[in-house]
Each structure stands twice: as C-alpha cells, then as structure tokens.
N, C-alpha and C positions, 0 to 999 in steps of 0.2 A: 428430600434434599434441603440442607439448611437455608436460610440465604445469601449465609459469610462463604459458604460451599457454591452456590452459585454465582457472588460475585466475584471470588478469585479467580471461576473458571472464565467470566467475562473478560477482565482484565488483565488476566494470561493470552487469550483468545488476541485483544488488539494489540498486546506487547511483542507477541510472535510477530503477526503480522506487521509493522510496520520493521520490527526489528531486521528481520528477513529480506526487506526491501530494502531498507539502508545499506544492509549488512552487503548488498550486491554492488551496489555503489562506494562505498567503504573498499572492500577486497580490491577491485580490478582498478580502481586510485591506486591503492598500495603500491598494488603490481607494476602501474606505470611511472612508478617515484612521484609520484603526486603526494604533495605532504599535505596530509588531511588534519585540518587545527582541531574539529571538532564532530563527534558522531552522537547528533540527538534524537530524543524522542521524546516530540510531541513540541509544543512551539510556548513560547511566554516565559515569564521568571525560571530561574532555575530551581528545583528541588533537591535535585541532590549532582554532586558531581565528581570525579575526582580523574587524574593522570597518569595516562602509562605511554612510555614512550612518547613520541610524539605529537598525540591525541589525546583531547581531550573528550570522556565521557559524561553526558548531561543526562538527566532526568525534567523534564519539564512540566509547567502547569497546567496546558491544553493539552489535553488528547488528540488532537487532531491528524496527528501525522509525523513527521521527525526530519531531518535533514545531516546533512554530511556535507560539513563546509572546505573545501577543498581551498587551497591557497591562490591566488590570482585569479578566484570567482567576482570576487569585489576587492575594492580599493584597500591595501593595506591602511588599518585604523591608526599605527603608530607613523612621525613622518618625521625622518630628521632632514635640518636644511641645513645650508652653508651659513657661521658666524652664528650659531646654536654650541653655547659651553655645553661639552658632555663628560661624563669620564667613562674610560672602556679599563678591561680587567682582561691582561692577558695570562694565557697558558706558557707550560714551558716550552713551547714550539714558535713565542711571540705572537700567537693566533689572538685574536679576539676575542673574548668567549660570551662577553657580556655587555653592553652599552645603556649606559643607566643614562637616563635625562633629567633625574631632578633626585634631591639629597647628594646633593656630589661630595658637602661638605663629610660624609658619614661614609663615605666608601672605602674603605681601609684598602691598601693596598694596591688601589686605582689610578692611572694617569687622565687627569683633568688637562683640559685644550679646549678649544676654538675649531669649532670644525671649520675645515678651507675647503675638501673636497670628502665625496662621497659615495659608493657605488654597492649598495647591499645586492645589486641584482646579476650581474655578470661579473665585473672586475674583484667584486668581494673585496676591497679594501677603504679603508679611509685614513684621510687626512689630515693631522690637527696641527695646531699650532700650541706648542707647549712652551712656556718662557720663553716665550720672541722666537724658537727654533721650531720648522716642521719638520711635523714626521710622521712617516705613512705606516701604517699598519696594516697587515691581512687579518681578515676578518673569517673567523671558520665558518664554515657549510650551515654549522647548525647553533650558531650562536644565536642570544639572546638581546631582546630590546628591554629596558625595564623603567618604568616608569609609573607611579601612584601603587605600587607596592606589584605590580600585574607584569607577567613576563612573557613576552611574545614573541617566539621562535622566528628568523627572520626566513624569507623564503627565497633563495636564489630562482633566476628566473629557469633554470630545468626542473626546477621544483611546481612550479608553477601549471596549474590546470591548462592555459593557453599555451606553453611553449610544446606541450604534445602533439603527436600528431590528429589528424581528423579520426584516424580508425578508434585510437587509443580513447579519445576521448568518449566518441561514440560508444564504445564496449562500457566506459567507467558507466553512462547513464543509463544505458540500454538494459545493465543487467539489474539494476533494479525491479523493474515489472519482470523481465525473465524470474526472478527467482520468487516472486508471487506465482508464477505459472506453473514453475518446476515444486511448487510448496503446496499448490490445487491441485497437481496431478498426484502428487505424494499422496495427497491427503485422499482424493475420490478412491486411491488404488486402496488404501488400509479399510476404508468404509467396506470395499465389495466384500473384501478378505474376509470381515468381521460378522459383515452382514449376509453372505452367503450371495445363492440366486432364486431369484420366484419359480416354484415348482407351476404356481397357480394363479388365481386371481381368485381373493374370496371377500365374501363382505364381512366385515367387521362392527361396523353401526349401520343400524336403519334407525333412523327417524321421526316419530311417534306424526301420524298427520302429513307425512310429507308424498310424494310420489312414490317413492318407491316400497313403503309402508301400504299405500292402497294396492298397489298392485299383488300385496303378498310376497315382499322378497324380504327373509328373515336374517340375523346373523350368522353366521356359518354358512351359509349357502356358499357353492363353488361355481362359477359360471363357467358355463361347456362354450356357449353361444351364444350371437345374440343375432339375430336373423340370418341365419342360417353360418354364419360366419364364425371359423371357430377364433376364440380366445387363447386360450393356452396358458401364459404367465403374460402376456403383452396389458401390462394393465392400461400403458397411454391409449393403446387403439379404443383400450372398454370407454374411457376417458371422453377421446375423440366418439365415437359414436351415440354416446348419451351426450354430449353437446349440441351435435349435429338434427339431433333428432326433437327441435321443442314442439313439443304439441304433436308429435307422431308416436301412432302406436308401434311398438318394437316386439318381437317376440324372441324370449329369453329362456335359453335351456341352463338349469342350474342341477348340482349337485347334490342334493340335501339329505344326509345322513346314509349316504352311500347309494342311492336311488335320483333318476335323471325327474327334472319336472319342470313341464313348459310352460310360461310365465305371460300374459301381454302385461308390458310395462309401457308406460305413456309419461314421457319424462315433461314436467311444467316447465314453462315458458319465461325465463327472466332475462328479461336485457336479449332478449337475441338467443341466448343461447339454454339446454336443453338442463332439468336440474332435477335430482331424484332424491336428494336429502338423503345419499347414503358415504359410509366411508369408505376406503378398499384397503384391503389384505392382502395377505397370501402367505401360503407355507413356503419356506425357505431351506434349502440346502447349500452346504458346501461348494464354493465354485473354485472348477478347474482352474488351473494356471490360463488356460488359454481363456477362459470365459474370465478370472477376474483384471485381463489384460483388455479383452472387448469392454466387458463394465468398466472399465476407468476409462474408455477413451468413448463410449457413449454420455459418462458424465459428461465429462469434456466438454464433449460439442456440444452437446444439448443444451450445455448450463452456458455454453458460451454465445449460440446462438439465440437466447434469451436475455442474456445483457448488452448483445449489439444491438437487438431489438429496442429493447428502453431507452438506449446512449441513441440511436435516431431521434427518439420523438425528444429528446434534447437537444438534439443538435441542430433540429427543425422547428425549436421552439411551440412542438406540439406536445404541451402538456399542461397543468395545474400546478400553483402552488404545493398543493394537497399531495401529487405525486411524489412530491422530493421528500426523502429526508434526511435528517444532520445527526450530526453525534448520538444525538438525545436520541431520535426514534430508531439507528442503528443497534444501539445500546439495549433498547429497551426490546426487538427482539432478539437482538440476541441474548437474556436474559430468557425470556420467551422456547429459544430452542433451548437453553442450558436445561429448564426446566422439564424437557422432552427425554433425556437421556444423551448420551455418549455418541449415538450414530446420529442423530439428531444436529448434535453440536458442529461434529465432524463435518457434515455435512454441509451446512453455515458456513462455519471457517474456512473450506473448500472453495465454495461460491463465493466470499469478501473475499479471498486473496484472488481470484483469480479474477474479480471484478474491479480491485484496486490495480492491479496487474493492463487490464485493459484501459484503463481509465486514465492512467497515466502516459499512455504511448497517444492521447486524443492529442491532437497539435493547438492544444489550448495554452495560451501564454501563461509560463512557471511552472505547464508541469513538462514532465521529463519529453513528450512526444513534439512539445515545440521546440527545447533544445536542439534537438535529433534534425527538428526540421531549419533550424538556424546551419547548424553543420553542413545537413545537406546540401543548404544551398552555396556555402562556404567551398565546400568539393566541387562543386558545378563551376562556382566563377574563380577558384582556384587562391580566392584570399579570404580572409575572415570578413564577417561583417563588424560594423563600429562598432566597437564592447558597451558603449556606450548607447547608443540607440538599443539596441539587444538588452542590457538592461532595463532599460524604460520597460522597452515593453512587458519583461516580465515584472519589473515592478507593478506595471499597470493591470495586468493579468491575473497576480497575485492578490491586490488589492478588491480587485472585481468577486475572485474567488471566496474573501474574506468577506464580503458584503452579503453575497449570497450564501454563505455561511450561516451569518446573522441571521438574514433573513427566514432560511429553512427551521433553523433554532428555534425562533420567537415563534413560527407556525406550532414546530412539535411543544413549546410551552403551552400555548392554546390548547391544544388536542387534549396533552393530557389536565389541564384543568378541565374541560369540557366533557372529561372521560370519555 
C-alpha cells in the first residue's frame, strides 16, 4: 500500500469523523429554524470556503475538530447604533434587503439617513432620518448587513440559538456525539459482516526464545483447552487466562494437524501479568444475521467499556503525560491500522468515533456535555443561566483544552524524535 494510499485513507478517516458530528448539530439547528452562519472543519485560517444558502462552508488549518456556529451563540460581530449614517436598499415590497455601513457614496440606488431608531431582532424595522424627514422601514427576515466588502445575514431573535426551547436546543447539541455512536455502531456492524465469526482460536506467531516457543506451541496449533477448560472461538478468555497465570504452570490441549496434544505451558511474568510471546488467530466463517447483530453490540460495549475506563483515570487525574495523545500520535496510529488492512482500519474508525462520541457528552467546559449541563440546570430553575458567565466558562474551558492540546502535541514531538 502506497503512502499517498494510506494518507488519503487517514484523512478521509478524520474528515468523516468530525464531519458526522457537526453534520448532527448542523441537521437538528436547521430543523429548529436556527440560522446556522457557519459549518466547519477543523479550527484556524480558512483553506478553502464557499456559500449555499444560508451557511457558510469552511475548510480549516487545524485538524482538530470543527464547529457549527449557530446564530445568538455569541454576540453579533456587526453592530449598528442610533446617529450612525447607513444606506439600506429596498425590494419591491419596500423591505430591506441590504444595510451597507460604509461606501455609501458608491451605492447606486440606495437611501442614505441617519439612523434614529433600530430593531433587527423582533420589531424588524428601522428608522432613519433622510433630508430632515423620517422614515421607517421594515427590514426583511433575511436581509443583509454589509460592511468592508463582508455580508452578514442578520438574525431575527426566532432565528436565534437562545430564543428555542430547552428540548430543541438540547436535541441540536446532543446529536452530535449520538451520530458518532449511531456512525460506531454502523461501522462495528460492516466489520462483523466482512469479517465473519471465529470458528476457533489458533496461533498465528510464536516467538523465537519467548514462553510459549519453550513450551513447544507452534503456528497452526488450534487450542482445544487450557486446564481443562475448553476454549472454543472465545479468544478473550484464552487472553484472560494466560494473564492470569504468571509464573504458573498451565496445561494446554491443542490441535496440531488434526491430532489433540497436551502442552505444560508456563507463561513469564511481566509487570504482573502472565506473557507467552505469541499471537492469536483463528478460522473465520460467515455470520448469521443474528450473530452479526450480537458481534456489533459486543463491540459496542466492549470498546465502550474500555474508553470509560481510560476517561476515569482522567478524570481522576490518574495518569502520565506519556498516557495522552494529540493529533500527532492519533494520526500516527492511525496510519499504523491503515497500514493493517481495511478491517483493521474499520475497526479504528469504529473506536475514534465512538470515543469522540463519549468524550464530548464529559461535562467538561466547551464541549457539548457541559452545554447539556448548563441547560439542564436552566430546566431545573426554570430560567436560563447569564449567557455571559456561561460563556466565560466555556471560554475558559476551551482555552484549558487548547493548552493541553499543546501540551500533548510537544510530548508526541519528543516521542517521535526520540523514536
């Protein structure tokens, strides 16, 4: 496999991914008339962009992740006030449709005034003063601000992320991690499809010096048993009791070229746990509907109850630098599985979505599970909290996140100079 072959399948890999999770947050806005200015991916300068409807699509610098800027998230950037000259450009209905702030001399067809009064958020109309005479205007739903050549959709206040209800909102952020889970489950269910189920449990490598090379257990061997306990296709239990077992002798019934033979195997002793220097197999068949319905929902849990595992000893501050990693070291195995083959990859992509999926419902300030918990408690005391305070924090949150960003970054830079 090339490496222009493996790096497109990389950067497919994180494109889906975050695109999927925007794309959840994106949809169920829509759905609630949430006018969404902006759908990106990844965060810093823009790369590439361009407008359809109402939104605008970005390409960004960092890989990092993407966002969906929904309107009355933060403070409109354009701001007109009272005794500010503008000129507006009406339709044939006398509507609005444009409010230019600056080149007014260049606006052909435009009435210039004196703003007196102005109301883009509910009353939709403004006021000006045109040759000593006022005159009020309605201003349409989806007209325009323009000003240093940039034109900004204005956002009446039902347009607005805040004017929804708590459910509505909740559904817009929620479905982002849902559709990492509903894009894990997808993806574990094609792996079974592809990959069939274990008839067996067989070894694949033994390694030359290691335990299970002394004890005599060759490639192709099929394991029946291993003290007296039969195996079958369960490779974790084989897994789990060569762990279990350091420095104990085992005795191991195997298959080897169609004939049974009994084996003491004495797995070494590392860190605690039990180690035979070998790899595991097995022959593979076709799985039932029903069985590739079980194998997606034993990934599931499995892979799910291993990354609430790891998000503890985070959340407990029980870990290493050396534990984390950032873009760089995600990248780099993911590269790693590209390099494995297709059920490999699948498999990867399976586990990051459904761990960016988890990861973002943590009630960590800026990502989606602290919004949810702002809300929450918004529903309890029956009013919103200060958009402002609520901001901070995610401000402060986001910023925290960005540091240990760096942080992890500059680690996986060492690593891989250090090889």
């Amino acid at each position: 496999m090339s490496a222009i072959e493996i790096g497109l399948k990389v950067v497919l890999l994180f494109f889906v991914l975050v695109t999927i999770h925007e794309w959840g947050h994106f949809y169920f806005a829509k759905r609630a008339g949430i006018l969404v200015r902006e759908f990106a991916i990844g965060f810093g300068p823009k790369l590439f962009s361009y407008k359809k409807g109402e939104t605008r699509y970005t390409l960004r610098l960092l890989p990092i992740g993407g966002f969906v800027r929904m309107a009355g998230e933060d403070p409109e950037i354009v701001q007109v006030n009272p005794g500010q000259t503008v000129a507006v450009q009406l339709n044939r209905q006398e509507q609005v449709t444009h409010l230019y702030l600056d080149q007014l001399d260049s606006r052909a067809q435009a009435i210039v005034g004196v703003v007196e009064q102005i109301d883009l958020e509910k009353k939709l109309q403004v006021m000006l003063e045109v040759d000593g005479e006022k005159a009020t205007f309605p201003v349409h739903p989806q007209a325009y601000m323009v000003a240093k050549g940039n034109e900004t959709q204005i956002a009446p206040y039902d347009r607005q992320f805040g004017s929804k209800t708590v459910g509505q909102r909740a559904l817009a952020i929620v479905m982002g991690p849902v559709m990492n889970f509903l894009l894990a489950i997808a993806l574990f269910f094609i792996l079974v499809v592809i990959s069939g189920v274990l008839t067996n449990v067989k070894l694949d490598q033994v390694n030359a010096d290691k335990a299970g090379d002394k004890a005599g257990l060759k490639p192709g061997d099929i394991v029946i048993s291993i003290n007296s306990e039969m195996i079958g296709d369960d490779r974790s239990k084989l897994v789990t009791l060569i762990q279990q077992s350091a420095g104990k002798e085992m005795t191991w019934v195997v298959d080897r070229g169609g004939s049974p033979l009994t084996l003491q195997v004495t797995p070494e002793d590392e860190a605690g746990a039990g180690k035979l220097g070998i790899v595991i197999t097995g022959d593979r068949r076709n799985a039932t509907l029903s069985e590739v319905f079980k194998g997606t929902y034993e990934q599931v849990v499995g892979t799910t109850i291993g990354i609430i595992s790891g998000l503890q000893k985070l959340v407990t501050l029980n870990f290493k630098l050396d534990d984390l990693g950032g873009p760089l070291r995600t990248a780099q195995v993911s590269v790693e599985f590209a390099k494995m083959g297709m059920d490999a990859l699948i498999s990867w992509a399976a586990t990051l979505s459904l761990y960016l999926g988890i990861f973002n419902l943590l009630p960590i300030p800026a990502l989606d599970g602290s919004r949810l918990l702002f809300m929450g408690v918004e529903a309890l005391r029956g009013k919103p909290i200060d958009p402002n305070r609520e901001s901070m924090v995610h401000f402060v949150g986001f910023a925290l996140l960005m540091i240990l960003m760096v942080a992890v970054t500059y680690n996986d830079i060492l690593r891989l100079i250090k090889g």
